[in-house]
N, C-alpha and C positions, 0 to 999 in steps of 0.2 A: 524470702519465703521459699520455702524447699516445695517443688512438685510431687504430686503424687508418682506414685512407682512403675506405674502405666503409661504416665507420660513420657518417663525420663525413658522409659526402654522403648517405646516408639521412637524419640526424638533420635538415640543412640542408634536402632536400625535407618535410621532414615540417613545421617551418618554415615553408616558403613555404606548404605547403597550408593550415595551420591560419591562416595571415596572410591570405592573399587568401580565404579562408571569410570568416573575419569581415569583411572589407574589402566584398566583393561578396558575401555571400548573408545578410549580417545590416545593414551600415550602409547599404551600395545600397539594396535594397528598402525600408528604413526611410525613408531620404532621399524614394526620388522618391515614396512614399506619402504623405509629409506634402507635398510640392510639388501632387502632384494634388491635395490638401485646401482649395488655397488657394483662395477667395470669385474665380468666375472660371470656375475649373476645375473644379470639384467636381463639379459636376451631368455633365460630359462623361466625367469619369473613372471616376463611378459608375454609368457608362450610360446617362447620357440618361433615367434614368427619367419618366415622364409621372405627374401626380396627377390623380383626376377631382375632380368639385364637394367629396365629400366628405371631401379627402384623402388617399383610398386610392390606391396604385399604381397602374395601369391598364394598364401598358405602357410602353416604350421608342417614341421620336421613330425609332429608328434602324432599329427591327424593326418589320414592319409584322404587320397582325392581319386576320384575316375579321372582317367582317359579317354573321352569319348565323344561323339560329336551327338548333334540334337536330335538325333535317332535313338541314341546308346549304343551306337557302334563303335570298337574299339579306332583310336585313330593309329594306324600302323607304323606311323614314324615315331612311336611313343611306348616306352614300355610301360607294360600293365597292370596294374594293380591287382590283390586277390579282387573275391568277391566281397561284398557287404551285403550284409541287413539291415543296417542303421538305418530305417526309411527308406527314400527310395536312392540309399547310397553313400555312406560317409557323413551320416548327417549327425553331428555331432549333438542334437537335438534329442537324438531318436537312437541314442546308444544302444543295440539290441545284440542278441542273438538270434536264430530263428525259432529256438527251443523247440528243434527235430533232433529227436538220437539217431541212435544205429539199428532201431526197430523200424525207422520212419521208411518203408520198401513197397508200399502200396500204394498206389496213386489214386484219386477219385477222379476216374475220366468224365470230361465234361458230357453233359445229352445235349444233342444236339435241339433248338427252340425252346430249351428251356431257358426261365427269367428268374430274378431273385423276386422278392417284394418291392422292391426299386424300381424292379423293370430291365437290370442289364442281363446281359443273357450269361450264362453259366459256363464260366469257367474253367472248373471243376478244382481239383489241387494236386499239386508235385509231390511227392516224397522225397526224403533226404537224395536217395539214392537215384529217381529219376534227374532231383537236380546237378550232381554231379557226374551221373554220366552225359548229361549234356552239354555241361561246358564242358567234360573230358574231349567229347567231338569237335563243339566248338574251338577249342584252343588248339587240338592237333590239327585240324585244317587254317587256322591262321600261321602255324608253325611251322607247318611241315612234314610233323612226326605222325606217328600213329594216337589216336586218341580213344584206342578197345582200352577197359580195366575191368577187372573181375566182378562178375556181376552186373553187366552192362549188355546190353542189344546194340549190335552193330550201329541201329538210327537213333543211340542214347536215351533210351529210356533202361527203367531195372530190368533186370533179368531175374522176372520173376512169377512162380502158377501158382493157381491154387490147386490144390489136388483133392480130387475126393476117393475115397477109399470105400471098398465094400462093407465092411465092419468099420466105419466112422474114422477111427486114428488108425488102423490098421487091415490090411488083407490085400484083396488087390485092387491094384487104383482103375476105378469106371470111366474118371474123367479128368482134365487136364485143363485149362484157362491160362493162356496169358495176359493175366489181369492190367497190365501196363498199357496195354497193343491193342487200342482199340479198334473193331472189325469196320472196314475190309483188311486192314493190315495182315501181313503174312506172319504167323508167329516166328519167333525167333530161333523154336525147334522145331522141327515137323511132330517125332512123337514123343512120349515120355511114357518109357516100363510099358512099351506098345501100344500105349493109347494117345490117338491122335490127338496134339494138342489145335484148343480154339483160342481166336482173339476174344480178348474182352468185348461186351455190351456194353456203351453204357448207362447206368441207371441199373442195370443187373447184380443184384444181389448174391456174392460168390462169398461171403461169413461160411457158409457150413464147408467151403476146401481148408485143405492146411494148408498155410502158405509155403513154399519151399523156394528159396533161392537158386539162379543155377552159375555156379562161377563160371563155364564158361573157358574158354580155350587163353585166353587173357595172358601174359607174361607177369609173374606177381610183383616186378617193377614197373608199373606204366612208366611211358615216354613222358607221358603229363606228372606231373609235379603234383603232390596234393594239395598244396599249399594255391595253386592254380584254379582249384575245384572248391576248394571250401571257404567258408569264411569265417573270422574270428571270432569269438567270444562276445569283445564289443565289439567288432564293425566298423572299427576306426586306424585298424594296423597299418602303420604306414609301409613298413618294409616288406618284403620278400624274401624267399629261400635265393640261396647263390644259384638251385638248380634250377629256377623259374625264370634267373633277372638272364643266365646264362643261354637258355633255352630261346629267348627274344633277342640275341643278339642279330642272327643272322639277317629275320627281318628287319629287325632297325638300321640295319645298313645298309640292307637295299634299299630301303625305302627312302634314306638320304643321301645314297649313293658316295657311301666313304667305304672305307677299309673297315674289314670286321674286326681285326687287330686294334682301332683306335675305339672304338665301343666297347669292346673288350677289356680296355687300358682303363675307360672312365668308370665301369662296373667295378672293378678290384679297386680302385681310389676312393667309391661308394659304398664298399662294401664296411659293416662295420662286426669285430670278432664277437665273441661269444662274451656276456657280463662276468664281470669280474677275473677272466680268464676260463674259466670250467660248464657257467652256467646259459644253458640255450645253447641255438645254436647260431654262426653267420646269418648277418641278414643283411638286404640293400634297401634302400630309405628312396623309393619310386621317385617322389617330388624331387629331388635334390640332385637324383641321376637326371632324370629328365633336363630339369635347368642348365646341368652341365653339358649334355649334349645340344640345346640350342644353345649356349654364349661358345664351347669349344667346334662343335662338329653340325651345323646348320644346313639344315637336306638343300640340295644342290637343287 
């Protein structure tokens, strides 16, 4: 007895589904699972994971980690990883950026006894540029170096007023704010086009200045590394600039009390060149220098 034409073409789909199931969701995934197995592949396909001295996991080459103890303070026998956003750091979970540009120059100073709706008390918010002039300080007093960069207040926040003008965008300026530097703080100019600059209030509504940047005496190479100050895209970079891993050498050797020349030695053996020849630039891979300097060069 021949079936209807309904049947046979449901029967027929029903068929092909069960055929390419098996095909693609049981032989496929089998296949390239044992391909990724092969002596070559394997470590990359099962993430790059990293072992320390004792064999234990430590981490991936590919995700990068803090350095830091359970304060978040940098541990100084250890070089440093940039910054993150990925949550609160590397959190492979919480892949982020901070999604602040190069506009992000105003800070929302906190009021002081003010509460959210929760009840904690008010924060306020960083701007791009407060948060990297901050670590700029922070970094050059763990290094050494100077940590001023263009656009930056000596005590790292931005270098930045609002200006107000007689004729609104234009004439001469009445008044001056630095909006970052909340009062009693000293401003970071005394005056601007003769008018004494103020610290910010805050809670004070400064919308009707213009804002204006002030670069500042700054050398336009900071000593700090940008790569020191920012953080990635995703928040999970493991490597560094050569001039950031190169910049940490000196601490890290005091701090384990070797020769700067043999931390120096394991940076360039960490160091990996640019893809493919041309593309990017040198980078060092923190996790893996780190590991090398406790199993070679162990703080004394």
């Amino acid at each position: 007895m021949r079936l209807p034409s309904w049947i046979s073409q449901h029967l027929a789909a029903l068929r092909a589904v069960l055929v390419f199931t098996v095909i693609l969701g049981l032989a496929y995934p089998f296949v390239m699972f044992g391909v990724a197995q092969i002596p070559g592949l394997r470590d990359r396909a099962n993430g790059s994971i990293v072992q320390g001295a004792d064999g234990k996991d430590v981490g991936s080459s590919l995700i990068g980690q803090s350095f830091t103890d359970s304060d978040g303070n940098a541990v100084l026998k250890y070089f440093q990883s940039r910054p993150s956003a990925a949550g609160d750091g590397y959190d492979p979970t919480s892949t982020a950026a901070s999604n602040l540009g190069p506009e992000s120059i105003e800070d929302t100073l906190p009021v002081p006894g003010a509460v959210d709706d929760e009840g904690n008390p008010d924060e306020g918010s960083q701007s791009l540029l407060t948060q990297v002039c901050a670590r700029s300080v922070e970094v050059g007093e763990r290094e050494g170096v100077s940590g001023a960069r263009p656009f930056c207040t000596p005590d790292g926040v931005g270098a930045v007023l609002r200006v107000y003008y007689s004729q609104g965008l234009t004439g001469t300026v009445t008044r001056a704010v630095s909006v970052n530097q909340a009062a009693p703080a000293t401003p970071f100019i005394s005056t601007y086009q003769g008018v004494t600059v103020e610290a910010g209030k805050p809670g004070e509504d400064y919308s009707g200045g213009v804002l204006v940047p002030i670069r500042g005496d700054a050398p336009a190479k900071p000593g700090v590394p940008a790569d020191a100050v920012t953080a990635s895209g995703s928040g999970l970079d493991p490597q560094i600039s050569e001039d950031y891993a190169r910049l940490q050498v000196a601490r890290v050797a005091r701090e384990r009390g070797v020769d700067p020349a043999a931390v120096r030695k394991l940076v360039d053996e960490n160091t990996t060149g640019r893809a493919l020849g041309f593309m990017g630039e040198p980078a060092v891979n923190v996790l893996q220098l780190n590991l090398a300097l406790d199993r070679e060069l162990s703080a004394r």
